[in-house]
C-alpha positions as CSV (number, residue, x, y, z in Angstrom):
1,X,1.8,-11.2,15.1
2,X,-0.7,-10.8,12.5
3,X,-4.2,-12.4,12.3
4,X,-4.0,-12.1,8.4
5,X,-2.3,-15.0,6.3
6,X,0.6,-13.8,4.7
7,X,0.3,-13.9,0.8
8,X,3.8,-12.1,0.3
9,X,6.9,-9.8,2.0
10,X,7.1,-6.3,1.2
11,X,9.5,-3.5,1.5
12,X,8.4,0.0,2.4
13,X,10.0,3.0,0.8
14,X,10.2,6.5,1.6
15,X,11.5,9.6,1.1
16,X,11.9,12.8,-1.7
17,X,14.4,14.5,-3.4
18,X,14.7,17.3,-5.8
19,X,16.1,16.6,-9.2
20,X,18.2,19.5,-10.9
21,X,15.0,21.1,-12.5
22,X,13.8,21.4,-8.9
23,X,10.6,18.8,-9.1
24,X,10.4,16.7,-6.4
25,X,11.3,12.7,-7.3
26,X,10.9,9.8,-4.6
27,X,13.5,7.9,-3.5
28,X,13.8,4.3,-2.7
29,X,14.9,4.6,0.7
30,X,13.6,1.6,2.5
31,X,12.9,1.5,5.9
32,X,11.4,-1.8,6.8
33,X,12.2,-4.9,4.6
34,X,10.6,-8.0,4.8
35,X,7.3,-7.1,6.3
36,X,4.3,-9.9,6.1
37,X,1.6,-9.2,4.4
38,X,-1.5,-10.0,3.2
39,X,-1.6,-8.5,-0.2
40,X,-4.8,-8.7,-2.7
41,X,-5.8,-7.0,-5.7
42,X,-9.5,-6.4,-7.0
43,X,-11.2,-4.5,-9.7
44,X,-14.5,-2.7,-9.1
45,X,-16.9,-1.8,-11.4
46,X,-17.4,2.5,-11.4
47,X,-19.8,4.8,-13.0
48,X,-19.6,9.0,-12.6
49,X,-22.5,11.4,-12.9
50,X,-20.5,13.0,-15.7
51,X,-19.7,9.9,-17.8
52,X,-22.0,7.2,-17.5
53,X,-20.3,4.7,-19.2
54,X,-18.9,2.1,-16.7
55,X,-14.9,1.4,-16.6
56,X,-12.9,-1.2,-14.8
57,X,-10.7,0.1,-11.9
58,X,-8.4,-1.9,-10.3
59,X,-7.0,-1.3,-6.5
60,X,-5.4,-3.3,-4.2
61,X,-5.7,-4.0,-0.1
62,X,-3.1,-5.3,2.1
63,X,-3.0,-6.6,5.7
64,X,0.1,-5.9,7.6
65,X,0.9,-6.5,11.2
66,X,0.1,-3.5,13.7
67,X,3.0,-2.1,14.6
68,X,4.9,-1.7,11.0
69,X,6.0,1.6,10.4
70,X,3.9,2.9,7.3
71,X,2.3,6.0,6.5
72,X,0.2,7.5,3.6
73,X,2.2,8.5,0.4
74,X,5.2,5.7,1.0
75,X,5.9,3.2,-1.4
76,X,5.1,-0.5,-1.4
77,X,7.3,-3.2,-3.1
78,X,5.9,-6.7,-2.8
79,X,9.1,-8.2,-2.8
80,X,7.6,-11.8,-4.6
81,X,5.8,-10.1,-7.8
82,X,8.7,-6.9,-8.0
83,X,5.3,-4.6,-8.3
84,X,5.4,-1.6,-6.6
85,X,2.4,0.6,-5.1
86,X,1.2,3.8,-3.5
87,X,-0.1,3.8,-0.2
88,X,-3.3,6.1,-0.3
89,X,-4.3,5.5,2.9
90,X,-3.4,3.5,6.1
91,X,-6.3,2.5,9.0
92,X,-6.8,-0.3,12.0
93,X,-9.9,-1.3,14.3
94,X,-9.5,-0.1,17.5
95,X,-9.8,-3.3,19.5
96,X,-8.9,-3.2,23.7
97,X,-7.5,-6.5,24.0
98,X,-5.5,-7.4,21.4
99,X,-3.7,-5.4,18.5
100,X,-5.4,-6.3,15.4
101,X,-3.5,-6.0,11.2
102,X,-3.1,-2.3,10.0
103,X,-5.7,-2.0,6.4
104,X,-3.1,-0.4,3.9
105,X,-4.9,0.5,0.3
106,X,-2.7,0.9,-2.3
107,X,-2.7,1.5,-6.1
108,X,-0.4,0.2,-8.2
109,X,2.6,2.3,-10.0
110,X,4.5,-0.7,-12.0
């Protein structure tokens, strides 16, 4: 059960092969379909020590329930929009009584 409301469904895909020029492709391989989720996308204003001149970046945060099967470097596709994203990292609270929604952030590929 997740303590998030669910904006969207996703699919998470995983998996590599090697093309015949021997670079390394992803596959759409899915191995959960229809996951709840929580997805939202923000921008964030950013500055660097070597370029001060602020830019726009845009990222995106989803809540998913915590037990789904995802790991850093799968592929997200939020199955109402048709985008599809990165997972750059994956974390959770660690709470003793009850299982609380897995943080997934993402950046988006298409």
């Amino acid at each position: 059960m997740m303590q998030a409301i669910a904006t969207t469904k996703i699919t998470v895909l995983r998996g590599t092969a090697t093309d015949a020029y021997g670079d390394e492709q992803d596959t759409n391989t899915p191995i959960a379909t229809g996951i709840p989720a929580s997805l939202t996308e923000q921008t964030r204003r950013v500055s660097g020590r070597e370029n001060q001149t602020p830019r726009i970046v845009r990222y995106a945060v989803a809540r998913v329930p915590a037990r789904t099967d995802i790991s850093e470097n799968d592929r997200v596709l939020d199955e109402r929009t048709g985008a599809t994203y990165i997972v750059d990292a994956v974390s959770g609270m660690a709470n003793p009584t009850i299982e609380v929604d897995r943080r997934v952030d993402l950046r988006r590929t298409t």
